[in-house]
Steps between C-alpha positions, in 0.01 A plus 500: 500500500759721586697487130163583368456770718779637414443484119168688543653764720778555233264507169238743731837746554589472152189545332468817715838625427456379110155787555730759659614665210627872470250747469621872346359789491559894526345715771386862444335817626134515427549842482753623298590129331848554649655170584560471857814339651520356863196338557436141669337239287381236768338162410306465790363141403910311494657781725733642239588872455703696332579837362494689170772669350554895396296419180225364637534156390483168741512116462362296743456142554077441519242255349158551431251618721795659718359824650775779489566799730633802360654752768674855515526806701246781377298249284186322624594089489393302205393146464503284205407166427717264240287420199709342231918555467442833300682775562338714806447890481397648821434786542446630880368841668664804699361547843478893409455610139813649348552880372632667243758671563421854555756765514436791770552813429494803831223702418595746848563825319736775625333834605664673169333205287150557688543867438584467117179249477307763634623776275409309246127448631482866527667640170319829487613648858825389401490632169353827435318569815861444694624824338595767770766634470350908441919605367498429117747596210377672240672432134638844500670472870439589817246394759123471462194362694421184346078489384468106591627574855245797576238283357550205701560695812177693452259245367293216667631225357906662518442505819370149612764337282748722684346322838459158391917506377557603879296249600703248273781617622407479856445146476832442303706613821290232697556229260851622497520463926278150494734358209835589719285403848370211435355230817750245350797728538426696811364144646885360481639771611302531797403128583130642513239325393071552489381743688821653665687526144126673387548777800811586443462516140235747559699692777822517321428539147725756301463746275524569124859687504661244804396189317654612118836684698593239744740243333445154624755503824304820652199342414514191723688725761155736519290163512696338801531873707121518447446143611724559814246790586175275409597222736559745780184629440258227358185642652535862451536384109285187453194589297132491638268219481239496229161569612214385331190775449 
């Protein structure tokens, strides 16, 4: 019994082994179609695994009706069951969908590109309404009052483009003092964060003709003397609660 025994056993192994042949295949993105490298082909009904290589392609040893595991960081697994000995194309999923690539460009302008974008959304008090100067040269010499400038100092609409420039200008200077004194700069200069870096922001803020004639040294010299007077005095300069009407 036992010789026979032994025969069976041995044509059983074969036979299996004689079904084990080498399945290929190529793996790729479901995506994109890229072929993906690194990823674990596991026959999960004999126990044998193996890897692909950087073209995607594998061989592995499987018979039909073998269920196999495809897995790989940042794709969701796959599993795919052995039909006939064709070639195999899988094809398996990202766990998050891929962009394109986008480039970024800073869209922060400077205060002198904000005030060009506005002189050119307000052409006419910039053109001939921005004429003032009352001194003009006539072609035969000497010095003359100039027409355009007693018009637009005289008339309505001279005189509101005159204010709205000041008004332009006025919020140049601030864009100017917010550009230089920013919460990310002052914040690492100071170590102040929230609420404190908001107060002192508020208490110390400087003006038009410091913040363009300071050169970066005296800058961050004014910022620390002013912080060594804010922490002596937090409450005097900490700003009042918001009440709600």
């Amino acid at each position: 019994m036992r010789p026979r025994l032994l025969i069976f056993l041995l044509f059983i192994t074969f036979k299996v082994f004689a079904q084990q042949k080498p399945i290929e295949g190529i793996v790729f993105d479901s995506e994109n179609k890229d072929r993906i490298a690194s990823v674990n082909i596991h026959d999960i009904t004999n126990g044998i695994a193996v890897y692909d290589n950087l073209k995607g392609e594998f061989e592995i040893k499987a018979s039909e009706g073998d269920l196999l595991v495809f897995t790989r960081q940042d794709f969701h697994p796959d599993t795919v069951k052995v039909q006939n000995k064709g070639a195999l194309a899988v094809y398996m999923v990202r766990l998050a969908i891929q962009l394109r690539e986008v480039t970024v460009h800073n869209s922060i302008l400077t205060p002198d590109q904000k005030l060009e974008a506005t002189k050119n959304d307000y052409t006419k008090i910039y053109g001939p309404l921005a004429y003032d100067d009352f001194l003009s040269t006539p072609s035969s010499g000497g010095a003359g009052l100039s027409i355009d400038a007693l018009w637009n100092s005289f008339s309505r609409e001279g005189r509101n483009a005159s204010r709205l420039r000041d008004i332009i200008q006025q919020d140049y200077q601030q864009n100017v003092i917010d550009y230089r004194f920013n919460r990310e700069f002052v914040g690492k200069i100071t170590g102040l964060k929230d609420q404190k870096l908001t107060s002192f922001m508020f208490r110390y803020r400087p003006g038009y003709y410091t913040t363009t004639n300071m050169n970066d040294y005296e800058y961050i010299m004014m910022i620390r003397a002013n912080l060594r007077r804010y922490l002596r005095n937090q409450r005097v300069y900490s700003l009042p609660p918001l009440v709600s009407k």
